[in-house]
N, C-alpha and C positions, 0 to 999 in steps of 0.2 A: 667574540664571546663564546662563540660555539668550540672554537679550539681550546679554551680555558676551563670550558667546562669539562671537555673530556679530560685533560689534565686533572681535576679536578674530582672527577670517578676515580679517574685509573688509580691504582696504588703505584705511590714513590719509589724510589731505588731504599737502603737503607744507609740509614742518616741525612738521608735528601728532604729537605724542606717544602711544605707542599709549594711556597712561592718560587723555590729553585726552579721547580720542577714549571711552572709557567712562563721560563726566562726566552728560551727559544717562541714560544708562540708571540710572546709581546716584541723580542725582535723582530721577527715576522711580521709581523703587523704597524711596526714601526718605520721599517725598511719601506714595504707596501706604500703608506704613508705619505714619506717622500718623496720617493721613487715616480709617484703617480700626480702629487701635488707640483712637484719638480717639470714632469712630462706638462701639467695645463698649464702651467707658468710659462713654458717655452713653447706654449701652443703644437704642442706636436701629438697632444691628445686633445679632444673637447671636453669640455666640463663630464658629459653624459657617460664619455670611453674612460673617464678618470674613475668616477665614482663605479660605475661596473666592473672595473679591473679590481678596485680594493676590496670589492665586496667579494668577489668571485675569487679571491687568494688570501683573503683575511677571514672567509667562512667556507670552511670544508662541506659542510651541507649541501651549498648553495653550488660549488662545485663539480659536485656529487652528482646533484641531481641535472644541471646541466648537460653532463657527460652522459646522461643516463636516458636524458628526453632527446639528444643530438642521436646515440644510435638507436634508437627506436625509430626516429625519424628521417632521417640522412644520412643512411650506411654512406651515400658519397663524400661527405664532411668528415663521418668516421675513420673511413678507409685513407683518406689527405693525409687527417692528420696523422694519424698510426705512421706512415709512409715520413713524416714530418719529423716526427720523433727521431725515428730509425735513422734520419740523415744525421739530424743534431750528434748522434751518441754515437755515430762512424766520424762524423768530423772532427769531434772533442778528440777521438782519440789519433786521427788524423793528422792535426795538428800541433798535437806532440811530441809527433815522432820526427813530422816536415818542417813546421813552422808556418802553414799554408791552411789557413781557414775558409777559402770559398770563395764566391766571387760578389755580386751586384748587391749590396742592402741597402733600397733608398731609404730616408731617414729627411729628418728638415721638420718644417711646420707644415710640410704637404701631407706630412705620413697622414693631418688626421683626415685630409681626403681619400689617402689611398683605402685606410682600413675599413671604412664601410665601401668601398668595390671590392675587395679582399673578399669581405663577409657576404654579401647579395650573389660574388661569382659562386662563393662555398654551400651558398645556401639555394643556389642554384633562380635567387628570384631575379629573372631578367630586364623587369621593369625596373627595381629598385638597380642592377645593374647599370643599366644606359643613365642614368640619374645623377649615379655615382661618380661616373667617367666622363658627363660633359661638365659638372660642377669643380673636378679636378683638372679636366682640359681648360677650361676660363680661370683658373684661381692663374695655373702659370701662364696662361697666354696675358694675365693681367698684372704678374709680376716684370713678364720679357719687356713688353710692351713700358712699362713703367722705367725700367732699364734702357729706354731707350732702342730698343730690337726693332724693326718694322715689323709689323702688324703681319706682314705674310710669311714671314719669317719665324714668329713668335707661332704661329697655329702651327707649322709644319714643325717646331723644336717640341712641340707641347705634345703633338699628336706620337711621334718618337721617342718622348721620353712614359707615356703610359704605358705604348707598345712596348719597349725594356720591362716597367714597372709587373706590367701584365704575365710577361714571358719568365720572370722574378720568382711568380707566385707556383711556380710550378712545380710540382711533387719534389722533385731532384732538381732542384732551381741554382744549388750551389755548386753542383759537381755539370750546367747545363752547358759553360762556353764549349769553344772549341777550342780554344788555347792547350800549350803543351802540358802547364799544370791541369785543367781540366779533365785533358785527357788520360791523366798519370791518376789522378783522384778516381777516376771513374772505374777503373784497369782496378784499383786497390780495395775499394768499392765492390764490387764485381766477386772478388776472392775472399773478399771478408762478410761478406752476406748470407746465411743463409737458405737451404729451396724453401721453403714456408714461406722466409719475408718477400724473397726472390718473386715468389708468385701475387702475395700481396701487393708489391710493388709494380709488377707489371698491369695486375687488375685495376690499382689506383688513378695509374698511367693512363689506359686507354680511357676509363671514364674520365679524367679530366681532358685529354685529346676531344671527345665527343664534348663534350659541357663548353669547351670553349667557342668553339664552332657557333652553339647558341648563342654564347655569350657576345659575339662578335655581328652575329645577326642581330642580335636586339641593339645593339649598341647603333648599328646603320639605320634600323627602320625607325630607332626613336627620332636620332638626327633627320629621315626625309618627313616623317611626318609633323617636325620641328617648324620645317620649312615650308611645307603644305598650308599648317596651319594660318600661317603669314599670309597667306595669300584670300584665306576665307574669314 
């Protein structure tokens, strides 16, 4: 409604009809829509991650001021994503010239586990962290297991694949194997960046180096005091 409105101020091109002129926002919003209803349908967003996403790309406002209340409060969320950005728009154009878009993006009905670890690592809260990561360690140990995998088998594939998922989430997570493309990305990367981002990038880097660390402690001490509990 908010995008329509500004439509709606703005003056037309001429001979443009002011409903023309709304036709990109209502596809927007329609696309949105889908896109997001499509995503709960296939369980790969929850109800809650659907309606937040439409709302948050179908109202610029609401955008706005998210963007607005994240760097006031978490230059380290800001700094990610800026760094996140900048991989995206080297890759696009990456991929154009290679045919080689990056490496690891989990994806499934797990994503809608992963995206609140995602968000609690970004937002740096580590209780909500450890929460996130034993609730998505049991969803697959309870898929494997259902597949018929033994049970000791199913925790070590579960705990292996959050560790990928985790290592995923990293500033430059697409340019991060060691493989010869990787390597060739990076090399390209490197000559196409410039020192401004260069430096943003490195600063993003090390605060997520340090943040994980935390993230990795809370993850163990929720697990022993899991098992503590058990016992009192």
């Amino acid at each position: 409604m908010l995008g329509m409105l500004t439509n709606t101020i703005g003056p037309t091109r001429r001979g443009e009809s002011i409903l023309s002129s709304f036709e990109p926002v209502i596809l927007r919003n329609v696309m949105g829509l889908f896109d997001n209803t499509m995503a709960f349908w296939n369980e790969t967003k929850t109800f809650m991650q659907a309606t937040s996403d439409l709302s948050t790309t179908s109202i610029v406002l609401v955008n706005h001021a998210n963007r607005a209340y994240t760097k006031a409060t978490n230059p380290f969320k800001t700094n990610y994503k800026r760094v996140k950005t900048i991989e995206r728009a080297f890759l696009t154009e990456y991929k154009e010239k290679t045919g080689v878009s990056g490496s690891y993006t989990p994806g499934g009905k797990i994503s809608a586990y992963y995206r609140p670890l995602r968000e609690a690592i970004l937002s740096q809260n580590y209780k909500d962290v450890a929460k996130a990561y034993w609730a998505a360690y049991h969803y697959l140990v309870d898929i494997q297991t259902e597949m018929g995998e033994p049970l000791g088998e199913a925790k070590k594939d579960a705990k292996q694949q959050l560790n990928t998922v985790i290592r995923s989430m990293a500033p430059l997570s697409k340019m991060s194997n060691n493989s010869t493309e990787g390597r060739l990305a990076r090399k390209a990367f490197n000559e196409w960046i410039s020192d401004d981002r260069a430096y943003l990038i490195r600063k993003a880097t090390k605060e997520w180096e340090a943040n994980l660390k935390k993230v990795w402690l809370g993850i163990n001490d929720f697990n022993k005091q899991r098992k503590m509990d058990k016992y009192f």
